[in-house]
N, C-alpha and C positions, 0 to 999 in steps of 0.2 A: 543550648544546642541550636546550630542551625536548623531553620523550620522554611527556606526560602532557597531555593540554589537559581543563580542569575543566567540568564539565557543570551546568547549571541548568534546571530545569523551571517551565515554568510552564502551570498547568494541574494540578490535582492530583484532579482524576477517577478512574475506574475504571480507566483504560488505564493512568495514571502508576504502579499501583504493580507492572507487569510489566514497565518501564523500569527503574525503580529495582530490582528485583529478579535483574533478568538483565545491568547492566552491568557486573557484579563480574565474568563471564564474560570479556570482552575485555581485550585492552591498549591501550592510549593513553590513556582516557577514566577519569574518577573523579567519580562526583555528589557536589556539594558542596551545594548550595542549593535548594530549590524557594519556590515563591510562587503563588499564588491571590487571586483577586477576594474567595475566603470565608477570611478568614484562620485559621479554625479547622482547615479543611479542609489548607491546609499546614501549618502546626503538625502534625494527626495524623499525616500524612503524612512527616514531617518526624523525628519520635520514634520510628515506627513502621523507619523505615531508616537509622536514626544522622547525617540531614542537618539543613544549617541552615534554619529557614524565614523568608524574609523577604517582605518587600513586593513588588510587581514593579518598584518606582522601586530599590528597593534591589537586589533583583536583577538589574536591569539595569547598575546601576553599579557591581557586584562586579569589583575586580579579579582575583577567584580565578576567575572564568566566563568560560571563553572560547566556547562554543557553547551556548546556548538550543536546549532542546526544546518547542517549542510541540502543548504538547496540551489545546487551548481546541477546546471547538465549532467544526464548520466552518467557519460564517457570519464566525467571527473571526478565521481564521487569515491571513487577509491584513492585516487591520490589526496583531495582533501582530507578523508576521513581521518589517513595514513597522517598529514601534518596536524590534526586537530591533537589525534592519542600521542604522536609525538610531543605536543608540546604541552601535554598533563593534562588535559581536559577530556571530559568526557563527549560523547558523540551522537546524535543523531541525524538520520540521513532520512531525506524524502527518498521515495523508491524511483526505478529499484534498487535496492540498497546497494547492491554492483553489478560486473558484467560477467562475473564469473565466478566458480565455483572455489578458486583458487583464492582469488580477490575476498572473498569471506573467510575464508581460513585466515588469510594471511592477517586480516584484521582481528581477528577472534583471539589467535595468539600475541601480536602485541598488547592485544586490550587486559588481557591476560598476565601479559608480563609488567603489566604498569598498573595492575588492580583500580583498572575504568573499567565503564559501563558500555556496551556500542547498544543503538538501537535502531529501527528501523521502521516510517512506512511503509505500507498503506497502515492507519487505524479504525479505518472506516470497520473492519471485522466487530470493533467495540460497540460500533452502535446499537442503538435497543431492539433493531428488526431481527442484525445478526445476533445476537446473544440470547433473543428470543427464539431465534431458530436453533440457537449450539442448547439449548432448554429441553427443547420438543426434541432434537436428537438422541441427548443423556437419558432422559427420562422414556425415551424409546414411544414415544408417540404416535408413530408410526410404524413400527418396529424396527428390524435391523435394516440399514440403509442396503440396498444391494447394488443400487446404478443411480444415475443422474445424468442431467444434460446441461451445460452451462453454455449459450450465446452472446458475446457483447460485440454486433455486428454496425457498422456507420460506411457513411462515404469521406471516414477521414476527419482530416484537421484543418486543411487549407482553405476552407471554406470560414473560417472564425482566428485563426491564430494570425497575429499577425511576419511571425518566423517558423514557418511549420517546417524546416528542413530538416532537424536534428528526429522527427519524427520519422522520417524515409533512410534515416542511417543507420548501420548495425548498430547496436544497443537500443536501440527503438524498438518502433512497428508494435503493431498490435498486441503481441505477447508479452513483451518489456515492460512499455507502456503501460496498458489495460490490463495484462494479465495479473500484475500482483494483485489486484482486488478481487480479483475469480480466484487463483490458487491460494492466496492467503484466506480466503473463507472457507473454501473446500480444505487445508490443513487441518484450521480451526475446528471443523465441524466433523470430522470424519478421520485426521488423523494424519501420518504422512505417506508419503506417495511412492512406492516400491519399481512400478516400471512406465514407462511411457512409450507409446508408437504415435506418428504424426505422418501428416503430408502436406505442403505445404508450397507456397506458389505466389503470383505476380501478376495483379491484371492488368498493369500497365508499367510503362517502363521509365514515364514520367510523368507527373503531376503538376496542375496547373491552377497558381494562386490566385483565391478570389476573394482573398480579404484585403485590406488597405494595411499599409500603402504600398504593399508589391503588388496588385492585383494585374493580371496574366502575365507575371513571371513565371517558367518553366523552371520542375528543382526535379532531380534525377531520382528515383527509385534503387536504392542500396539495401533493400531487406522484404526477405517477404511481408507479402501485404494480406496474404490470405491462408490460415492455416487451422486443419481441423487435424485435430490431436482426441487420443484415449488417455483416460490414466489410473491406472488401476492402482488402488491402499492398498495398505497394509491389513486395513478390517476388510479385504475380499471385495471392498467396494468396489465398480467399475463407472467411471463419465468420461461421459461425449463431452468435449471443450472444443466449441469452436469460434475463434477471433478474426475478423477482418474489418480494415476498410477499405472493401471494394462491394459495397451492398448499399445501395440507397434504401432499399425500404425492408423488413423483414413481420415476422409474426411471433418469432418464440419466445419463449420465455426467458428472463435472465440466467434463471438458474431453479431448476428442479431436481429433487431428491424423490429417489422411491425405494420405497421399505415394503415388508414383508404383510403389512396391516395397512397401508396408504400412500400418501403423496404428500410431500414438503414443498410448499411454495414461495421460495426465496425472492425477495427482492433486489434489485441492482447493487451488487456488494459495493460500487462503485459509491455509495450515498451511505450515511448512517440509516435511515429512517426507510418506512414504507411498508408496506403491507406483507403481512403471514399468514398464507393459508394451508391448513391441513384439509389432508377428504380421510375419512375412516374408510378402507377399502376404498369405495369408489363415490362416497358422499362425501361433499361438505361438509364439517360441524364445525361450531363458533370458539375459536380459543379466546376471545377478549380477554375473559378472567381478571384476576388481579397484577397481572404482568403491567407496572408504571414505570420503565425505562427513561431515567434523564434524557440519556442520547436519543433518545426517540421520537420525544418531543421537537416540534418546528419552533427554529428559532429564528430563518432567513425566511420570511416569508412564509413558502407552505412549507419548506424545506428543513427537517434536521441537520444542522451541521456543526459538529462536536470537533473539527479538525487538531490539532496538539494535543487533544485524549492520550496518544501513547506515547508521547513528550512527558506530559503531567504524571500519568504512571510509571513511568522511568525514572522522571524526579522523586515521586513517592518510594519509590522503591528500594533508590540509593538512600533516602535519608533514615527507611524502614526496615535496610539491612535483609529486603526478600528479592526474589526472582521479578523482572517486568515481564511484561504479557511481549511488548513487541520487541523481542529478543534478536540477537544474534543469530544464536542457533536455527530460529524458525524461518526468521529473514532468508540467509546462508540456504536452507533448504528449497523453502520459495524458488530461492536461483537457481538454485541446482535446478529446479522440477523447469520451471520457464526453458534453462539454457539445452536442457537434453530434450524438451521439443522441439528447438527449432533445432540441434543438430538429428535428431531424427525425421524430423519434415526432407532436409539435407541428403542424409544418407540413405533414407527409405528404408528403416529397419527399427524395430523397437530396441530398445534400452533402457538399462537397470540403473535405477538412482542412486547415488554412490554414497548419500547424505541419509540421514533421519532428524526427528525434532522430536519434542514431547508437545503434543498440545499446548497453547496457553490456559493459563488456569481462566475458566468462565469469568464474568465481568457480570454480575449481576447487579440488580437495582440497588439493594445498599452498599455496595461496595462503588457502583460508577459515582451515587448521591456524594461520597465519601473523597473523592477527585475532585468534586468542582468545590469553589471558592464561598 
């Protein structure tokens, strides 16, 4: 039996070389190929991690590639994804998985009709803070969750990226961007998402690069920058979700949950790792315990970073004939919940999500041990 399924990227951006870097971590999975639109750009890419680089007709028609990573700009990741399942291969997409609610479906059933697999980041949800937190939820730790508030506020991207445009266009901005890692933990942990109201706005009309080598080019503002959204489960739950970068400094927390018994202290869903704290009512008490999450552990420095985690269990998965954690479906939902807040920031009205998901099944510590290599 196959025990190995071989990986190809396409896309060889910034993000591809923490792909290629951390899939030596797992088992099932081994990069073999990447491809780009700039073919220099695979090539370096290519020398730089002992892979082959080829065209993307070639890599598509690689019989050594059984799952594509697509890490193309947003705006393209439907059309990729679309020529990956056409051409028999299975699929995974850096987030957002797409730009619409349509655009999921429509990949859902091809993948469907061609018995592949689609799959999606963010997998940071896996890490050992998050699944320490999806723990203390199941197990009611603090009772039933009844609200929450989730912040991931900055001044932006142009101060460090050296192309931050694609971040100021629809399909971007804060919600697009940022948001899969807030609403894919809040799915994960609490369920899927029934309605959404927002409002939503622009603190400037252009933004001004201060990173090299554009520094003080001028790039136009095409999507909100600032938007505070509700969104109420289906478990009754209710949070505050609010994204921007138009805030240089802030104070809140990334993301807090409150239950009927306490207070869930969520760390930057945006990272695997970091700290979890409960209060009983209104105390603190120490959960250390026996919770030893792989993902949780630093491996960059002070940092946990388990990235193609939900690569690896999608490999795992196809070869083990069960469901992956970072599914279609949930992805698909994800959109939907992102794409009905910014058209409610839009329309000024709440709205009903047209989508549902089932939880991912939990990612506990023998089962993550069970993932790496």
């Amino acid at each position: 039996m196959v025990d190995v399924l071989g990986i190809g990227v396409i896309g060889c951006g910034n993000i591809s070389a923490a792909y290629m870097r951390l899939a030596p971590l797992f088992r099932g999975i081994e990069m073999r190929a990447c491809a780009d639109l700039n073919a220099e750009a695979a090539k370096a890419r290519a020398e730089e991690f002992g892979l082959r680089a080829e065209s993307i007709e070639g890599l598509l028609g690689a019989d050594d590639v059984d799952i594509v990573v697509n890490l193309t700009v947003p705006n393209a990741h439907f059309e990729v994804s679309k020529r990956v399942l056409g051409a028999g291969k299975h699929v995974y997409s850096e987030k957002p998985f797409v730009l619409t609610l349509e655009q999921g479906e429509a990949l859902k059933t091809l993948a469907e009709s061609k018995g592949l697999r689609v799959g999606s980041a963010p997998d940071t949800f896996l890490g050992g803070a998050h699944q320490l937190a999806r723990h203390l939820v199941d197990s009611e730790a603090v009772g039933r969750i009844a609200s929450g508030t989730c912040f991931v506020q900055s001044p932006g991207m142009e101060s460090w990226h050296p192309n931050p445009d694609f971040f100021f266009q629809p399909g971007a901005g804060p919600v697009l961007d940022i948001g899969p890692y807030y609403v894919s933990n809040l799915v994960q942990l609490l369920g899927p998402v029934v309605r959404v109201v927002a409002m939503s706005s622009s603190a400037s009309e252009y933004r001004t690069i201060t990173s090299q080598p554009r520094h003080g080019e001028k790039i136009r503002v095409e999507t909100p920058t600032t938007i505070h959204s509700i969104l109420q489960f289906e478990s009754g739950a209710q949070v505050t979700f609010i994204a921007s970068w138009d805030v240089w400094q802030h104070g809140h927390a990334n993301m807090e949950l409150y239950g009927t018994e306490g207070t869930l202290h969520v760390p930057d869903p945006n990272f695997f790792g970091g700290e979890v704290r409960v209060t009983e009512k209104g105390a603190f008490t120490n959960i250390s315990g026996e919770w030893a999450h792989p993902f949780g552990k630093s491996n960059e420095g002070v940092r946990a970073n388990y990235r193609t985690a939900g690569l690896a269990d999608m490999a795992q998965a196809i070869l083990e004939g069960r469901a992956h954690r970072c599914s279609d479906a949930f992805a698909t939902h994800v959109v939907d919940v992102m794409t009905s807040i910014l058209r409610a920031g839009e329309e000024g009205r709440a709205l009903d999500i047209a989508t549902t998901c089932a939880r991912p099944e939990a990612l506990g510590p023998d089962a993550a041990r069970g993932l790496l290599a």
